[in-house]
C-alpha positions in Angstrom: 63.5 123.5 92.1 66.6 121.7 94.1 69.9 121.3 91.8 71.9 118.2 92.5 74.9 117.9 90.5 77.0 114.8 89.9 80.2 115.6 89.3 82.8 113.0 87.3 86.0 114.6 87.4 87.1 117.3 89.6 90.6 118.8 89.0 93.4 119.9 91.7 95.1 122.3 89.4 91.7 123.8 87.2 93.1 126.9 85.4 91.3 130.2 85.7 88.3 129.3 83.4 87.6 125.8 84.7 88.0 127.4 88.0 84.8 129.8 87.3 82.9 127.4 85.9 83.1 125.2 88.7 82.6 127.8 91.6 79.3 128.4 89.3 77.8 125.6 89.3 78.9 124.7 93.0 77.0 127.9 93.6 73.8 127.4 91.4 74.0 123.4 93.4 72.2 122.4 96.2 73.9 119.7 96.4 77.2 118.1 94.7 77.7 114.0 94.4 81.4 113.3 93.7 82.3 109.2 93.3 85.9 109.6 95.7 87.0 111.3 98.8 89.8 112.9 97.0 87.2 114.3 94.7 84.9 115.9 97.9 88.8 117.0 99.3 89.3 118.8 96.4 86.1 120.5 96.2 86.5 121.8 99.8 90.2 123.1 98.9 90.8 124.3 96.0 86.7 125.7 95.1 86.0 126.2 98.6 82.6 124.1 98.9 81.4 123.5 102.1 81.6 119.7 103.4 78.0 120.0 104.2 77.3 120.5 100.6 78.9 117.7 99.2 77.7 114.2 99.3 80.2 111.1 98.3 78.4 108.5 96.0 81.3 105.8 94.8 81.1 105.1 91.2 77.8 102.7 89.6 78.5 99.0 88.5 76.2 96.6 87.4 75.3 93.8 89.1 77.7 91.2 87.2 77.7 87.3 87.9 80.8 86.2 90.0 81.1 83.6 87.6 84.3 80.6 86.1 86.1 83.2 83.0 86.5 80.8 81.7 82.2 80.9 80.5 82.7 83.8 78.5 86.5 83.2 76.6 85.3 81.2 73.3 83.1 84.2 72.5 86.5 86.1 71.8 88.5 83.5 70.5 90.4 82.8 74.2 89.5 79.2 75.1 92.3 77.5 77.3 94.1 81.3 77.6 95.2 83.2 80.8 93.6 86.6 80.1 95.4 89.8 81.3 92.9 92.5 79.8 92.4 96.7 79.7 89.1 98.2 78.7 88.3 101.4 78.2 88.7 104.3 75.8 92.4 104.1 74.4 94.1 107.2 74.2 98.5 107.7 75.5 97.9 108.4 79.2 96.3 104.7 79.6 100.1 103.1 79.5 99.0 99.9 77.3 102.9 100.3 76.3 104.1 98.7 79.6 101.9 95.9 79.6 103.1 94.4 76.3 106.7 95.1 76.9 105.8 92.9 80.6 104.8 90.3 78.4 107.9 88.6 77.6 108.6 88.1 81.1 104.5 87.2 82.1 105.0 84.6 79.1 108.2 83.2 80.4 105.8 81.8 83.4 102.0 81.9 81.6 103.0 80.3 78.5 99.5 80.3 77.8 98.5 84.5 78.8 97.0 86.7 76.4 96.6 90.6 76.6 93.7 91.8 74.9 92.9 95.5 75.0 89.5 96.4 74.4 87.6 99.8 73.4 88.1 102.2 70.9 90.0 104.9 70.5 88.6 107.8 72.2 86.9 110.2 69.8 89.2 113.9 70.9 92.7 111.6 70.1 91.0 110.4 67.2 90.3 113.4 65.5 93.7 115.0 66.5 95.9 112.2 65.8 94.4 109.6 64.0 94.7 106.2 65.0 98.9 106.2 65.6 98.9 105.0 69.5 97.4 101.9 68.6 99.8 101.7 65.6 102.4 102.1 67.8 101.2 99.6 70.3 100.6 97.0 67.5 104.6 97.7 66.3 105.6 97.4 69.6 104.0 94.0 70.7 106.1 92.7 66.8 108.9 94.4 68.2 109.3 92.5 71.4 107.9 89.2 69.9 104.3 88.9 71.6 102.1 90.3 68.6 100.3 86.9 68.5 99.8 87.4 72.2 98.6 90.6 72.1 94.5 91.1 71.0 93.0 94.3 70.1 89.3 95.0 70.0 88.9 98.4 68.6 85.4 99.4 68.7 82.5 100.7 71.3 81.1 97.9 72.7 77.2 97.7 74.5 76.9 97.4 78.1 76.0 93.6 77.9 79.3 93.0 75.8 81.4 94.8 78.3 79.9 92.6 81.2 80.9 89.5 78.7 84.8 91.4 78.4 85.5 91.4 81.9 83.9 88.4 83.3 86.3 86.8 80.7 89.3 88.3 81.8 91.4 86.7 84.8 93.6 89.7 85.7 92.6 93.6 85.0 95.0 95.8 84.6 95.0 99.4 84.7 98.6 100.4 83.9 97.9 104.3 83.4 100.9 106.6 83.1 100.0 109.9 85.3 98.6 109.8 89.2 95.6 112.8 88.5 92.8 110.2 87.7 90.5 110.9 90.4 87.7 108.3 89.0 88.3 105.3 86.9 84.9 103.5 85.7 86.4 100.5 84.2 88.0 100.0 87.3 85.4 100.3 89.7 83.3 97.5 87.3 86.5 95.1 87.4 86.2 95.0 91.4 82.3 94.6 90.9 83.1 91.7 89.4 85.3 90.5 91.6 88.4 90.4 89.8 92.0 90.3 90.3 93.4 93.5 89.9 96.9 95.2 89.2 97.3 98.9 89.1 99.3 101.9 88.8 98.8 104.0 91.8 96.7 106.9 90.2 94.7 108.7 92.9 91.2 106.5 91.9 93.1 103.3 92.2 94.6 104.2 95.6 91.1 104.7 97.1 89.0 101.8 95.5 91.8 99.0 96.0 92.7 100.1 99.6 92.5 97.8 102.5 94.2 94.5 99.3 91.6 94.6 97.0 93.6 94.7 94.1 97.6 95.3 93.8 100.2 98.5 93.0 102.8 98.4 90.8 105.4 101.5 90.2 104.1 104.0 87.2 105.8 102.5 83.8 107.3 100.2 84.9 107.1 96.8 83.2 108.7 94.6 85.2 106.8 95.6 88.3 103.6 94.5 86.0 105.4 91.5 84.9 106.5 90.4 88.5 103.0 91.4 90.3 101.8 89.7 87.2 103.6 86.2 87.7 103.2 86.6 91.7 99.0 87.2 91.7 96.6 84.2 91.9 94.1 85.4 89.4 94.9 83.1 86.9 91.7 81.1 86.4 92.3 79.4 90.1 92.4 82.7 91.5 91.7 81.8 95.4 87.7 82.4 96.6 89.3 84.3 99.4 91.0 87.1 97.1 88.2 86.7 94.2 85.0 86.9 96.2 86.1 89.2 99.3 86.2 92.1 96.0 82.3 91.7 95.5 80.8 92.5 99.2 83.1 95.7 98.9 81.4 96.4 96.0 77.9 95.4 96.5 77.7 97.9 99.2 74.7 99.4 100.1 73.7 103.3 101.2 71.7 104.0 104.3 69.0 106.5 103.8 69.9 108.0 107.1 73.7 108.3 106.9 73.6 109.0 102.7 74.4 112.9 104.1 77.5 112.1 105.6 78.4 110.1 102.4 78.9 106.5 104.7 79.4 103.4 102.7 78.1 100.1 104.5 79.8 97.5 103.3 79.9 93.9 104.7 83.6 93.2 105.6 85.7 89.9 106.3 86.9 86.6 104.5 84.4 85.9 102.1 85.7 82.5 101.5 84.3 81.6 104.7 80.7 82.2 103.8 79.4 85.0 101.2 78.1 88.3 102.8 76.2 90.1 100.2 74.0 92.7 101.1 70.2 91.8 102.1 69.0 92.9 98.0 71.5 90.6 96.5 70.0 87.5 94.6 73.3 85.9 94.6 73.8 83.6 97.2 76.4 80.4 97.8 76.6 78.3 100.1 79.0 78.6 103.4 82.6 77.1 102.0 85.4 75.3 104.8 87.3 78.8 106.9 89.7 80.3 104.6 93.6 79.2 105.0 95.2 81.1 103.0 94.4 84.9 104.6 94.0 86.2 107.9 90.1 86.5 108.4 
């Protein structure tokens, strides 16, 4: 029986156990699916799996609505509010520290902007450090003056109610500490949905919002985050142009043929000029005036 293995997360400096473990299961696989080309460059140089092995599958979203955020804010109490938000598991590494001390200065210019940061705390800190990050988060947002502004959801939350989290948000934000994040899920499903993004350049990040889907700011670095913040047109208004090009890149589909050689086919160019969504898609909109604010 053929052996395909998907692989999350592959490291660039495994020590020697993670190191056997992985040549193993390379070696008991037919075939390996990684969801970056960092991930299929690491397997090739540091575990020595042949190119030919590997296939390069980018990470699953679903199939969210490009729709106003403003549909989905009074189910979390946001009505009338510029929402910056983070999802995900919470645990240090994420950064959530730099965001609320950007807030002073995003507020300064978004007197309405809200940070909400939704997930819970992931089980392994949990159980080794108790719940003190997201104390410490909570302190800090009193500290600087923004704890009113600052919106915790601590719990897991089912798929349908994370569709409902980020199709309310106007600007995502990934603001992790440490580059060696080779795949980031919650960001791949804010680009499915088309939204404005800001990022610390972790090696995930670099790939998926290549080519200006989504800005870089500096690791920890607040005032980067606050001035991409106050620059960026996602608020609400974000432009069709930057909003809607995001979802072709995303609604990408794999040829059969060329699913080997790990090509994604994606339809390219200003979406603001007419929507390009692949064939399958049930979304469709109507052609809109050429696009003045980017080149095409």
């Amino acid at each position: 029986m053929p052996v395909v293995t998907t692989l999350h997360t592959v490291l660039r400096e495994p020590n020697p156990d993670q190191m056997v473990v992985m040549e193993e299961i390379a070696e008991l696989s037919d075939r390996l699916i990684v969801m970056s080309q960092l991930s299929s460059q690491f397997l090739q140089e540091i575990f020595k799996v042949p190119g030919s092995k590997i296939d390069m599958v980018p990470h699953g979203v679903p199939d969210l609505p490009f729709l106003d955020p403003n549909f989905y804010k009074d189910r979390f109490g946001v009505e009338g509010k510029a929402l910056l938000l983070t999802f995900g598991l919470l645990s240090p590494n994420k950064g959530i520290e730099n965001v609320i001390l950007a807030m002073p200065d995003i507020l300064s210019k978004h007197k309405n902007a809200v940070y909400m940061v939704a997930g819970a705390t992931h089980p392994h800190i949990l159980r080794r450090e108790g719940d003190k990050y997201r104390a410490s988060l909570q302190a800090l947002a009193k500290e600087v003056g923004v704890e009113t502004q600052v919106i915790f959801h601590d719990r897991f939350v089912s798929p349908e109610e994370m569709a409902e989290f980020i199709g309310a948000a106007d600007i995502y934000i990934t603001p992790y500490r440490y580059e060696e994040q080779v795949v980031s899920g919650t960001l791949a499903y804010a680009l499915g949905a088309g939204k404005a993004i800001i990022s610390t350049p972790y090696w995930h990040a670099i790939e998926l919002l290549d080519d200006r889907r989504g800005a870089l700011v500096p690791f920890q670095n607040p005032s980067a985050i606050a001035q991409k913040n106050n620059r960026t047109s996602g608020y609400a208004s974000d432009t069709p142009c930057h909003a809607e090009t995001r979802l072709p890149f995303s609604r990408g589909t794999w040829s059969g043929r060329k699913l080997r050689r790990g090509t994604w086919k994606v339809s390219r160019g200003c979406a603001a000029t007419a929507w390009r969504l692949p064939a399958f898609s049930s979304q469709r909109a109507p052609p809109r005036k050429p696009c003045t604010s980017c080149p095409n």
